[in-house]
C-alpha positions as CSV (number, residue, x, y, z in Angstrom):
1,X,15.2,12.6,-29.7
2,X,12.4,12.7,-27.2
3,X,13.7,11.4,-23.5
4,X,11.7,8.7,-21.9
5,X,9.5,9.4,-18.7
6,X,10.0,7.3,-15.9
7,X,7.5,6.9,-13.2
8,X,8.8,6.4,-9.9
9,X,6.5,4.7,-7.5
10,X,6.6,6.7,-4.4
11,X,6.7,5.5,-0.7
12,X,6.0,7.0,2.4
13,X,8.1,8.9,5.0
14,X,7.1,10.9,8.1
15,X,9.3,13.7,9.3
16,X,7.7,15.2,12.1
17,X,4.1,16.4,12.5
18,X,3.9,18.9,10.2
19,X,6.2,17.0,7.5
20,X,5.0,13.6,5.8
21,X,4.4,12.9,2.6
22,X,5.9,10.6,-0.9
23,X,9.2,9.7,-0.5
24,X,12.0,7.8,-3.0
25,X,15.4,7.7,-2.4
26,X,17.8,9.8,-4.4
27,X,19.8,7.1,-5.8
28,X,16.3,6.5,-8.0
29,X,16.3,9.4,-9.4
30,X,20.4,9.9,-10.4
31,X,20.4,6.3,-11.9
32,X,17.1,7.4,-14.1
33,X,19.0,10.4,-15.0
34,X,22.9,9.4,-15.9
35,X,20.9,7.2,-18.2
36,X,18.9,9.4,-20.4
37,X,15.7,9.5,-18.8
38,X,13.6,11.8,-17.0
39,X,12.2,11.2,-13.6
40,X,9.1,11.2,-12.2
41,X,7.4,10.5,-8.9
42,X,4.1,9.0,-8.5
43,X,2.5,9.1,-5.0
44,X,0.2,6.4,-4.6
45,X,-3.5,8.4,-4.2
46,X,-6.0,6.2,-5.7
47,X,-5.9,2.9,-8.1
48,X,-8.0,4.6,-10.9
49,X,-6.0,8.2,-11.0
50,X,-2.4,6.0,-10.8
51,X,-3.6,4.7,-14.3
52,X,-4.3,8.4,-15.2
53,X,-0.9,9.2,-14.3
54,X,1.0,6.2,-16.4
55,X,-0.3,8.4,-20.1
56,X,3.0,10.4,-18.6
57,X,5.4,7.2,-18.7
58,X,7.3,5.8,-21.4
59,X,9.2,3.2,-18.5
60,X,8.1,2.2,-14.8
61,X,10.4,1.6,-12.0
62,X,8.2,0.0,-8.5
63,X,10.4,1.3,-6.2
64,X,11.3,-0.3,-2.4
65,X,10.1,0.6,0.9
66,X,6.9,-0.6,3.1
67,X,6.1,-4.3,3.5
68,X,3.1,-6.1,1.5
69,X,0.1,-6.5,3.1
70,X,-0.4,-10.3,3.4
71,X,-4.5,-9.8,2.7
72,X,-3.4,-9.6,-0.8
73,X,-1.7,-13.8,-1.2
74,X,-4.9,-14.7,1.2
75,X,-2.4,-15.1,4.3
76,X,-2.7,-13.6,8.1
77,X,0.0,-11.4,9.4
78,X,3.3,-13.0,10.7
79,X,4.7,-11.8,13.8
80,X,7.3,-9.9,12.7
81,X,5.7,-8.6,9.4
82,X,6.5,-4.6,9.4
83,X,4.8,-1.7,8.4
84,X,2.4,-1.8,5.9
85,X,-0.3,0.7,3.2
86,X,-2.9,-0.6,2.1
87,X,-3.4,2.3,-0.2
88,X,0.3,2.0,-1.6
89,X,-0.5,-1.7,-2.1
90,X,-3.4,-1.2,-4.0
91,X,-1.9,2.2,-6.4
92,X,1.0,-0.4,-6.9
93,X,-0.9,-3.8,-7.6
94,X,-3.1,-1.6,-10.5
95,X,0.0,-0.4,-11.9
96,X,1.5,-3.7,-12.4
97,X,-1.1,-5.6,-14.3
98,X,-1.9,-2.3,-16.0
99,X,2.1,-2.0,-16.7
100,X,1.8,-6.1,-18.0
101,X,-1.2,-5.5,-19.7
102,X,-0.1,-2.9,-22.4
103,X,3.8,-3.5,-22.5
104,X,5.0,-1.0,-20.7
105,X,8.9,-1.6,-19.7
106,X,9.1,-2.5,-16.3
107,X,11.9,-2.5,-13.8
108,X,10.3,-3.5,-10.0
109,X,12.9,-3.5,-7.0
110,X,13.1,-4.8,-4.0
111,X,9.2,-4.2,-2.7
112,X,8.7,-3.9,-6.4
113,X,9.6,-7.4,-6.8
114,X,7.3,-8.7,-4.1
115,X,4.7,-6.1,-5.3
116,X,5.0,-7.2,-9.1
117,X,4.9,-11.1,-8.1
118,X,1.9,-10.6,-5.7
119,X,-0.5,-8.8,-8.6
120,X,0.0,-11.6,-10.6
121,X,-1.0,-14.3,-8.3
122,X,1.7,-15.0,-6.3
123,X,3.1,-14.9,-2.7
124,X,5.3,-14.1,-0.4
125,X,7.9,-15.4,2.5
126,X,6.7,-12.5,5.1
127,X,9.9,-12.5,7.2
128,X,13.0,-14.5,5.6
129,X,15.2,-14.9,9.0
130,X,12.3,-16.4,11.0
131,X,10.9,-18.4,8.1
132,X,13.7,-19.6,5.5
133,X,16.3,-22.2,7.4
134,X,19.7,-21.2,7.1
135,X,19.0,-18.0,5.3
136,X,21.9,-15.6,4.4
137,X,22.0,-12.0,6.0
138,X,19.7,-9.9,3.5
139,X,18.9,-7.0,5.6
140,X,22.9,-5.7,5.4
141,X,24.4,-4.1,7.9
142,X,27.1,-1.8,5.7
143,X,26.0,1.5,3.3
144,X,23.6,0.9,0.8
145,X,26.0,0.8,-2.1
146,X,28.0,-1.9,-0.8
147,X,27.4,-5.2,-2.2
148,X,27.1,-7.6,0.4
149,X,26.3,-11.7,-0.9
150,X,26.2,-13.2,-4.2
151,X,23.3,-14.6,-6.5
152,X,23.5,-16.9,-9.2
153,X,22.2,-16.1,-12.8
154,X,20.4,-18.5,-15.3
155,X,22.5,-18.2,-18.3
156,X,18.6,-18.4,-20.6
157,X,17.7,-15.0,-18.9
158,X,18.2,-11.2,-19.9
159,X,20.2,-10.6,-17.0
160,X,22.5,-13.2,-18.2
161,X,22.4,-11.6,-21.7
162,X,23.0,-7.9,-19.9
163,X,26.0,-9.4,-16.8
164,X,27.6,-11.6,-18.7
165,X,28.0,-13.8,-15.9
166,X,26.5,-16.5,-13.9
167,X,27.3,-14.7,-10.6
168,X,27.4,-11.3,-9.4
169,X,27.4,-9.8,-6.0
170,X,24.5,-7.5,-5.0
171,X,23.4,-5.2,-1.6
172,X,20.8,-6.3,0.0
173,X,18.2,-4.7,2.3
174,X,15.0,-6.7,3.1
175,X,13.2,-8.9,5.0
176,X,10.8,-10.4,2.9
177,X,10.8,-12.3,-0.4
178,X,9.0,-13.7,-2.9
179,X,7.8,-17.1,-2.4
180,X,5.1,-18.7,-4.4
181,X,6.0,-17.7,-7.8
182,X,3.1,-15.9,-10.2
183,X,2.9,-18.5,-13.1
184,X,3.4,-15.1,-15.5
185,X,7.0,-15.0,-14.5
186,X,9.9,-17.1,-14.2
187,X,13.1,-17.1,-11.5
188,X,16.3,-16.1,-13.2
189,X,18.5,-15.5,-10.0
190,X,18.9,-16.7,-6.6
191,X,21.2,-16.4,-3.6
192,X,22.5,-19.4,-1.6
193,X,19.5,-20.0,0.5
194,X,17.4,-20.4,-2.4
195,X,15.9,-16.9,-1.9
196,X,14.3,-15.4,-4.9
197,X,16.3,-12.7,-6.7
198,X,15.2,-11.6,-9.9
199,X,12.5,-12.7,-12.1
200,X,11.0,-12.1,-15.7
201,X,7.8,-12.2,-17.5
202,X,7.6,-15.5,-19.4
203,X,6.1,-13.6,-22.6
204,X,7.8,-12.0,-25.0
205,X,6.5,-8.6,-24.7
206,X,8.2,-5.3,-23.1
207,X,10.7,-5.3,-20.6
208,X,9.5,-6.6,-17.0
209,X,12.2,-7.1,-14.9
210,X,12.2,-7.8,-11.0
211,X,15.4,-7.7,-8.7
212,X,15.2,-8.3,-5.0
213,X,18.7,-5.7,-4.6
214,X,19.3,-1.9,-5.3
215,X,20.5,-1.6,-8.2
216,X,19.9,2.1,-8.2
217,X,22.3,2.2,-5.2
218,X,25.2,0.2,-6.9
219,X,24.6,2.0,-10.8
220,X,26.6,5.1,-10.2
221,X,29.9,3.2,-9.2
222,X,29.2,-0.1,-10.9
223,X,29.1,-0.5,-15.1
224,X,28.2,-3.8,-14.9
225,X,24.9,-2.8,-12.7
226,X,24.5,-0.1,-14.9
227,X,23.7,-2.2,-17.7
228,X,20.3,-2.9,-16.1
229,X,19.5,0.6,-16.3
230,X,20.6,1.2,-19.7
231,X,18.3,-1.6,-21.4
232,X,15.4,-0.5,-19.1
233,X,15.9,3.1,-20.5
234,X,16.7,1.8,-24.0
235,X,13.4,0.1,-24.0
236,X,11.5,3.0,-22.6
237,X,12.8,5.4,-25.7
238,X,11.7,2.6,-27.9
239,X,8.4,3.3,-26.8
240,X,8.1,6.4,-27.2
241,X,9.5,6.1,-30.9
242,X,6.6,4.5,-31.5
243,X,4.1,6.2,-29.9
244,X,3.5,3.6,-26.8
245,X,0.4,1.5,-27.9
């Protein structure tokens, strides 16, 4: 059987001078991998030739990294809003409603989250410890595979279904959140502060799942979180059984 493709949205890193370029952490690629797909990256160039690219995928995983530019929920910059591409924002906005638009399965993390919520209308909370009262620490200060706070699951959600629990513990390694909800998806998780952590599309079509937390990073040492790559690959070789659209 034919394995899936999975385009990885790509961020951005700068080496030196003579070394910059698309970047995605490792742990992207091995969870992709372990579970019967086959990874690809997709460096953000142009809206209209990251549509050209998606004929490739069977899946699509909106990977973390930069901030979102706050132009795109019609809000100024905050103070201590980070780095941000326009041009990322825009490959990645196009993706999302195209990914939506035709069923394409759909896992968006971290950024992806915010990125995913933003194309469809929502918002976001630019900088959690300076905006949210009370917030939890969700920039961790342990390695990336450590899970570091809980989140609690709504039992009527596919995470639920995939868990099996109404709590889990996740990493955690951002500043920003989602915080007007897109009325195309619905919150399925949260953490103690009332921070969004996962989402899903309220239609019944292809997998479109958003988690603020790596998964990716906890996958190779964690079944449980390995679950959420299985169905996301499971639903990606469904598509290519029969034929995409």
């Amino acid at each position: 059987m034919k394995k899936p493709v999975i385009g990885i949205t790509g961020a951005y890193v700068n080496h030196n001078f003579f070394m910059e370029g698309v970047y995605v952490h490792h742990d992207y690629h091995k969870a992709v991998a372990a579970n019967g797909g086959v990874p690809i990256i997709l460096p953000f160039i142009t809206p209209e030739l990251a549509l050209e690219t998606l004929s490739l995928c069977d899946g699509i995983i909106l990977s973390g990294g930069e901030d979102v530019d706050p132009q795109f929920f019609q809000e100024d910059p905050h103070p201590h809003l980070g780095q941000v591409i326009l041009e990322r924002d825009l490959v990645e906005i196009a993706i999302a409603k195209y990914a939506i638009e035709h069923n394409i399965p759909l896992l968006a993390i971290c950024r992806g989250i915010q990125i995913l919520n933003v194309a469809l209308g929502g918002s976001l909370i630019q900088d959690i410890p300076s905006q949210v009262e009370d917030c939890i620490q969700h920039t961790q200060k342990v390695k990336r595979s450590q899970d570091t706070h809980w989140v609690t699951i709504s039992k009527d959600s596919l995470l639920f279904k995939l868990f099996g629990s109404e709590r889990i513990r996740v990493n955690s390694i951002h500043h920003q959140a989602i915080g007007r909800v897109a009325e195309d998806l619905r919150v399925v998780a949260q953490s103690s502060d009332g921070i969004v952590e996962a989402v899903e599309s309220i239609h019944p079509n292809a997998f479109t799942v958003g988690v603020q937390w790596h998964p990716e990073s906890m996958a190779i040492h964690n079944t449980t979180m390995n679950k959420l790559f299985e169905e996301f690959i499971k639903s990606s070789r469904e598509r290519t059984v029969t034929g995409g659209l």
